[in-house]
N, C-alpha and C positions, 0 to 999 in steps of 0.2 A: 918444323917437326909436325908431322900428322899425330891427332889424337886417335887412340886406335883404340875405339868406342865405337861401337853401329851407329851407323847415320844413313838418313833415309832423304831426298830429297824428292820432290813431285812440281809437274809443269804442264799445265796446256794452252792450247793456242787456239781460237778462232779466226785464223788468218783462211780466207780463203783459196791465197796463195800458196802454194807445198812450198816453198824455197825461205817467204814469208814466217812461214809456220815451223818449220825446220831449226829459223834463227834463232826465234822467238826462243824455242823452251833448248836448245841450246845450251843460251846464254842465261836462260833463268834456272835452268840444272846448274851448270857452273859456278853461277855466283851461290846459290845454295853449301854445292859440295867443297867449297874452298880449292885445298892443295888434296885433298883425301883423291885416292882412285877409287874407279869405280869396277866393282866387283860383278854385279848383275845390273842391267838394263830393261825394265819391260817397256813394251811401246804397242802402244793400241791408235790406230787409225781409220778415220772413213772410210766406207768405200770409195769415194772416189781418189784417195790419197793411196790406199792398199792396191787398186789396180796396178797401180803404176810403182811398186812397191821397190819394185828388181831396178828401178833406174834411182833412188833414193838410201834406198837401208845401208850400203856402203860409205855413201857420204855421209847418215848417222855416223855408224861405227867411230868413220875419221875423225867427228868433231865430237863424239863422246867415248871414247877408247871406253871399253870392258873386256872381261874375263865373258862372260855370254849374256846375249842380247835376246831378246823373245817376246812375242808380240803377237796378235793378229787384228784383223777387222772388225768392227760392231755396228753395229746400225746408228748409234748414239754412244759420243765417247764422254770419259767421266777421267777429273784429274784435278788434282789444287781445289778441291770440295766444291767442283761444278760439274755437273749434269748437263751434257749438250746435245743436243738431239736437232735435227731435221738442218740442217748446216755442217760447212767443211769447220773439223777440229783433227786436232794430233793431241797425245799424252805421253808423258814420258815418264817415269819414277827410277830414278837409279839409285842401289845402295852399296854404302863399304861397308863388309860384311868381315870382318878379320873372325877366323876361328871356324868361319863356316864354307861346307864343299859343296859343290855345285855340279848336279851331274842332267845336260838336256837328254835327249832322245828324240825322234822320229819315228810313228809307228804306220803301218797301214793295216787293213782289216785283216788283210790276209796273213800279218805276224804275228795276230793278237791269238795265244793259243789256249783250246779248249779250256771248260772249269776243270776239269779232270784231271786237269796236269799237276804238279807239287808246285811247292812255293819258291823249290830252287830255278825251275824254270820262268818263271814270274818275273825272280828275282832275275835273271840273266834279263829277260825283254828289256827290262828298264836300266839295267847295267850299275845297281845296288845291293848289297845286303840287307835285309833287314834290323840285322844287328847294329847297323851304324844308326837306328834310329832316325830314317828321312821324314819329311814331309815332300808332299808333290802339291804342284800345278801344273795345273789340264787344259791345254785349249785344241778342243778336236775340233773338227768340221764334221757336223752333225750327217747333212748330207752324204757321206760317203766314211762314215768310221762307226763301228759298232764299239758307241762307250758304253753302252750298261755292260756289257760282257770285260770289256780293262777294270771298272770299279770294281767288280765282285771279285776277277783277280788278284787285285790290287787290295782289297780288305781281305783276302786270304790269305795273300802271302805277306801281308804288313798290315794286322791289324790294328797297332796301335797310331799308326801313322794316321795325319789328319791328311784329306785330298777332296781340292776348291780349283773351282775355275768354271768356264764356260763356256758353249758351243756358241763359233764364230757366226758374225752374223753382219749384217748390210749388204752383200750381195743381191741382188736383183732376181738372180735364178741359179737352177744348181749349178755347181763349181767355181761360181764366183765371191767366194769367201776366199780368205787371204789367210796363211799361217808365217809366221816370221819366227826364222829362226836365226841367227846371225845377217851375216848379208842375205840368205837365200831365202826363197820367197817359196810356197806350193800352195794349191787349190784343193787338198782333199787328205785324208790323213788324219794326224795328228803330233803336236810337238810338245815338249812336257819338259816339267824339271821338277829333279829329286834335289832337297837341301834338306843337309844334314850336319850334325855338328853343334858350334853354342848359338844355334835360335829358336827359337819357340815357336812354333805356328799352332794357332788357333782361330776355331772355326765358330761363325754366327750366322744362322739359317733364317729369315723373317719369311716365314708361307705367307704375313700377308691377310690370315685367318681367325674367325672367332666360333666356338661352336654351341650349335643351337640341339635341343632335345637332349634328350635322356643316352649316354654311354649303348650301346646295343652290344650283342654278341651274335655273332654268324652263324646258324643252323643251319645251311643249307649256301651251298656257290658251286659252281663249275665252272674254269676258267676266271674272265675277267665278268661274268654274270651273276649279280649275286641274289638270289632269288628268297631267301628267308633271313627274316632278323627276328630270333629269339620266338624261333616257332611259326611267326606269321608272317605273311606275302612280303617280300620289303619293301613293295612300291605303296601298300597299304600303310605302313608302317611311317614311310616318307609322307604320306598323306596325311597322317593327322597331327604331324610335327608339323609341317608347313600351315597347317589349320590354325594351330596354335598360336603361332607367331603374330604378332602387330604388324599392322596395314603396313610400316614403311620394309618390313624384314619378307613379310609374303611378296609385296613389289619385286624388292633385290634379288629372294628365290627363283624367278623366272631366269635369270641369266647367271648371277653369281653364286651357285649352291654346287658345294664340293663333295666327298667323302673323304675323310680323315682315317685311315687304319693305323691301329696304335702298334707301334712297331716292335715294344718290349712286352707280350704278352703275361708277364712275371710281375710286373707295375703294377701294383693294387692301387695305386693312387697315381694315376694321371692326371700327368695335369698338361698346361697349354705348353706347344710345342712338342710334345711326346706323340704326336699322331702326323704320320706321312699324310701329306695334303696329295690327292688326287681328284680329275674331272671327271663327273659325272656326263655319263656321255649318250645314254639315252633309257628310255623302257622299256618295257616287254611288258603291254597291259593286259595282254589276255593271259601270261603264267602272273604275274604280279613283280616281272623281276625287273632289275637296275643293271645298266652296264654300266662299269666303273674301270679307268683307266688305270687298272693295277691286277693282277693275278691274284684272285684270294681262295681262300682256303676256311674249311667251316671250322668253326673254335675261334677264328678270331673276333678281334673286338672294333668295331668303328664307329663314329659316331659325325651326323653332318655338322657341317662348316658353311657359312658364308662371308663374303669376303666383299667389301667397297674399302673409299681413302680413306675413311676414318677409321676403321678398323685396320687394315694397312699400317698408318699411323702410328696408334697403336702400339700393333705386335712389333713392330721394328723398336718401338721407345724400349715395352718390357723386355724384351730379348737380351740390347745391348745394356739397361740397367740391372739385368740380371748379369748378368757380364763384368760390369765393374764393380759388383760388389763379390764377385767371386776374388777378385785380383785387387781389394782395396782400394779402390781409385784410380790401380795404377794406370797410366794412359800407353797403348802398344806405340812402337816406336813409325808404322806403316801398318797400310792394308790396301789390298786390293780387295775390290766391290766389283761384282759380278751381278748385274737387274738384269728383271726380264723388260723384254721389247715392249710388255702388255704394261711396266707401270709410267716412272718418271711424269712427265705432263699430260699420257695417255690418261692414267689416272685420277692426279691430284689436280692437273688444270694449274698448273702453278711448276715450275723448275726447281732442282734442285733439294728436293722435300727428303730423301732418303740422306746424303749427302751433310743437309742441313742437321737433322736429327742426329746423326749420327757425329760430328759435333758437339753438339749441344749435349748430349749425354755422357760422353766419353771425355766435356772437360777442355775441349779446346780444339785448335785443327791436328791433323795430323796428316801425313804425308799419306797419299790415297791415289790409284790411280785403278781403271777398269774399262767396262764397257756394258753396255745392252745387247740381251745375247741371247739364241736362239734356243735356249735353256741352261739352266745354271747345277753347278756342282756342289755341292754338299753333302753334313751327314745329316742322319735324323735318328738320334741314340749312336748307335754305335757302328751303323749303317752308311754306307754314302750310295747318294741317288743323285739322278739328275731330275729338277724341280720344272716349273713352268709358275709362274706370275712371282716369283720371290726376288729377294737382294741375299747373295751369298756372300759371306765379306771372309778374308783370310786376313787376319792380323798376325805379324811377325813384333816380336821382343827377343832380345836376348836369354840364354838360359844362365848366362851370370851378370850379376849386377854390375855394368862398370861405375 
């Protein structure tokens, strides 16, 4: 008799063999999921395992039968609470999902249709209602799929849906990023799944950041140019906050100094996390202004951000302990984690540091599989953007208690 209760099981393999590797989490899926079937399958692989994707994914399927399979490449794959990076790895996470529907898709740039459209057409792309209350995951190929234009769709015609995930990544050059979708394999695109039903998805953003100087308000921007803060020049402005700061924070300012725009302008009291993290990307010293990798608009509010591992740290510990005490302790049954390619050992100098925390705060392991990725999916308020230096994590629980 299956117990027919969500169960989540997670696997990966350092074999650098594919057939090796293939075995491995198999049989450690298997012995996981007992007699239970398996309802979804994610699988995230190498590049040099995803190459070769179309002569392998079918022999998955055979030795892990699912209802639908979805997957792509990372630069650095994550699974069973390891972080693997610069080596052949495979991941696999499968769950039995009883109560809950599953719907993938396939999209190209050329289906994704205008903002202008209504949310019934939206609603057709992805082949859901709103109504039924979905969550999605995303994994586009950045190179060749216009996502900021799917997410703003996608929070228009479903705004209360959460939507995680992230742009494929290990490829060497364009088109060689991998999306999996059942057996079949493509180079460019995007593949996605709406679940809907008795499970809960929810979303944990760590930017990664801590902010320095005084809250500001925008007098003056064109485009992504922002040229006054609260009256005066704003590279003036960045000057004598950076002034301020201690020898080791003005150091880190030369390379890791962000802009934060707070995204709910209505928030009289922001606090950490409430500010979209974007890159500062250069000056303009003869008007006084700052280019900033976001489109801003005068009236709003931003304030800088610097970012190293310990701050890092950090934001991911407060994030996810804000997290468990929203849900009393309670521990999600899965998650997929979505890094950027800029942190894991890049960063910390050390393996498995996101992974590990996240763990250690939520109380024990949990069934976790993802990748390192050429930017990651989440929201920020009520918003979904795609991030650069963060861990996006999607946690699934059931929405009734078995």
């Amino acid at each position: 008799m299956v117990d027919d209760s969500m169960h989540w099981a997670s696997a990966i393999s350092k074999q650098p063999d594919l057939d090796a590797a293939l075995n491995e989490c198999i049989e450690s899926i298997r012995r996981q999921m007992g007699r239970r079937p398996i309802d979804l399958l994610f699988v995230f692989a190498c590049a040099s395992f995803a190459v070769i994707a179309d002569e392998w994914l079918a022999r998955l399927a055979a030795g892990l039968p699912s209802k639908l399979q979805i997957g792509c490449s990372g630069g650095g794959i994550i699974g069973a609470g390891l972080e693997v990076e610069g080596v052949a790895a495979l991941s696999l996470m499968a769950g039995y999902l009883p109560g809950v529907a599953l719907r993938s898709f396939v999209l190209t740039t050329e289906e994704v249709p205008d903002l202008d459209s209504s949310p019934a057409v939206w609603e057709n792309l992805v082949g859901i209602r709103a109504g039924a209350d979905p969550h999605f995951v995303l994994l586009p190929d950045g190179g060749s799929f216009a996502i900021d234009t799917l997410l703003s769709g996608l929070d228009f015609a479903f705004p209360a849906s959460v939507k995680v995930g992230g742009l494929a990544s290990g490829g060497s050059r364009r088109s060689t990023n991998r999306l999996f979708l059942g057996e079949q394999c493509t180079n460019r695109g995007l593949v996605g799944l709406a679940l809907a039903g008795n499970l809960k998805v929810e979303a944990i953003v760590a930017q990664g950041c801590r902010p320095v100087g005084p809250v500001c308000r925008v007098t003056s921007a064109q485009g992504n140019m922002l040229w006054e803060l609260d009256g005066k020049p704003a590279l003036q402005v960045l000057q004598t906050i950076v002034q301020d700061l201690d020898s080791r924070d003005r150091e880190l300012a030369r390379n890791s100094l962000f802009v934060g725009v707070l995204i709910n302008e209505f928030n009289v009291t922001a606090e950490h996390g409430d500010f979209l993290i974007r890159n500062l990307m250069g000056v303009e010293p003869k008007e006084g202004g700052i280019a900033v990798g976001e489109w801003l608009r005068t009236g709003q509010t931003v304030r800088f951000h610097l970012r190293d591992a310990r701050t890092s740290r950090e934001d991911l510990r407060l994030v996810l302990q804000r997290h468990r005490l929203e849900h009393e302790g309670a521990r999600p049954a899965a998650a997929l984690m979505f890094s950027c390619l800029g942190r894991g050992e890049y960063l910390y100098d050390e393996p498995n540091v996101d992974c590990r925390i996240f763990a250690e705060v939520l109380g024990g392991p949990v069934p976790i599989a993802g990748f390192f990725c050429n930017g990651e999916i989440g929201p920020v308020g009520r918003t979904s953007f795609v991030h650069g230096y963060t861990s996006s994590f999607g946690l699934f629980r059931p929405k009734e208690r078995s």
